[in-house]
C-alpha angles and dihedrals in degrees: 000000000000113000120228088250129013134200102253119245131263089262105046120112108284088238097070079048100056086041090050090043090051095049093052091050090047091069096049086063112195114232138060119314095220119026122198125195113212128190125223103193134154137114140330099296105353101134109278109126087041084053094052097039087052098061106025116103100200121061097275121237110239131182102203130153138178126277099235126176089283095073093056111117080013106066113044106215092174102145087013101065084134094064123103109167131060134195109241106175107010150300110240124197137158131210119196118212126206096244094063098269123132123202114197119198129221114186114199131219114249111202115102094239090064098044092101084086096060096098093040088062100036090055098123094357115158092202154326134238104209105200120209128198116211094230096057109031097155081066086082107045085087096047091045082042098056102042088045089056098051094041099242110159103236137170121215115232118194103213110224103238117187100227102041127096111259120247126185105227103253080062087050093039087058103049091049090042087224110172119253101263100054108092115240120206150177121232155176093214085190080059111091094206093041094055086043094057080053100055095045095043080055091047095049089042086058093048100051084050094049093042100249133129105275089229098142102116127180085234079074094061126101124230095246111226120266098277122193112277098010 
C-alpha cells in the first residue's frame, strides 16, 4: 500500500528531495516539546538580573542603564548605596531541562515607575520568584501584593547579602505576613545551584496547587554554559 507521503527516489530532483527533507525535519521539530515562562520580581536591587543571569544557559538579554542625577528622590537606594545601574525593561533568560521542557525567565523592573509592565510579563506566566533583601524588606510587599491579587503561585527568596542580618524564614514569613502555604528560602541568588533550588521549589509549588505530581528534581537540570559576568 502506497503511503500518503514517501520518501523520492535516488534518482528524483534534488529538489523533491530537499522539500521532502525539510518536511521531515519539520516533524521532528528542534526545540523543546513543553515551554514555561517564570517571573523573577522583587525591589529595587535586590538580585534579579544576577539571578537570571546565574542559571540561564544561554547571554542573557538585559535591559540596564545607568543611575544618573535624575533618579535622585525617585530611586531609593537606602542599604544599596553601591549600585549604579538599574533594569528598565527586563532581564530575559532560558534554561533547558533534560525532558524536553524549556523555562524562560523574565526578570521584572522594580522600580514603581516601571510597574505598568507587570501584566504585560506576567501574561502566562507559571509562576514568579519574588526576591527580598533583608535590609529592605518593605521592597518586596508590592511584589507579594501583586502576585497574591492575581492569584500566581509564587515562592519568596531572601537573597543572602553579605552584608544583611540573617533571618530563618518563619522569621521572614512573619514579617512579610505571607500565608502558610507560600515557601519561603534562603538563598545566594550569584550561586547557579542556589538560584536553581529556588526555581524548582517555585515549579513544584505550582504544580501541588495546580494538582499535579511534584516530579520536577534539581538532578534534571543542565549545567548552563559559562555566560559573561556570572
Amino acid at each position: 500500500m502506497n503511503s500518503a507521503r514517501s520518501d523520492p527516489p535516488p534518482d528524483a530532483p534534488d529538489a523533491a528531495r530537499d522539500e521532502t527533507a525539510g518536511e521531515a525535519h519539520d516533524e521532528r521539530a528542534d526545540g523543546p516539546r513543553v515551554a514555561l515562562k517564570i517571573l523573577v520580581a522583587g525591589g529595587f536591587g535586590v538580585g534579579k538580573t544576577t539571578m537570571v543571569g546565574a542559571v540561564s544557559e544561554i547571554r542573557p538579554l538585559r535591559t540596564e542603564e545607568a543611575l544618573t542625577d535624575a533618579s535622585v528622590g525617585v530611586d531609593d537606594l537606602d542599604g544599596i548605596g553601591s549600585k549604579t545601574t538599574t533594569t528598565v525593561a527586563m532581564d530575559f533568560g532560558r534554561i533547558t531541562l533534560r525532558d524536553g521542557v524549556a523555562i524562560y525567565l523574565f526578570g521584572t523592573p522594580g522600580q514603581e515607575r516601571f510597574w505598568f509592565m507587570w501584566n504585560e510579563l506576567s501574561r502566562g506566566a507559571l509562576g514568579a520568584v519574588v526576591l527580598a533583601d533583608t535590609r529592605r524588606l518593605m521592597a518586596s510587599f508590592a511584589s507579594i501584593d501583586y502576585f497574591e491579587q492575581k492569584g500566581t503561585p509564587f515562592v519568596v527568596a531572601v537573597n543572602c547579602f553579605d552584608d544583611a542580618d540573617r533571618y530563618d524564614p518563619p522569621e521572614i514569613r512573619m514579617a512579610l505576613d505571607i500565608d502558610p502555604h507560600v515557601p519561603v528560602l534562603l538563598c545566594d541568588a550569584r550561586r547557579t545551584v542556589s538560584a536553581k533550588q529556588v526555581l524548582v521549589a517555585l515549579v513544584e509549588h505550582a504544580l501541588r496547587l495546580a494538582g499535579g505530581p511534584p516530579s520536577t528534581s534539581t538532578r534534571s537540570w543542565r549545567t548552563p554554559a559559562p555566560t559573561p559576568e556570572n
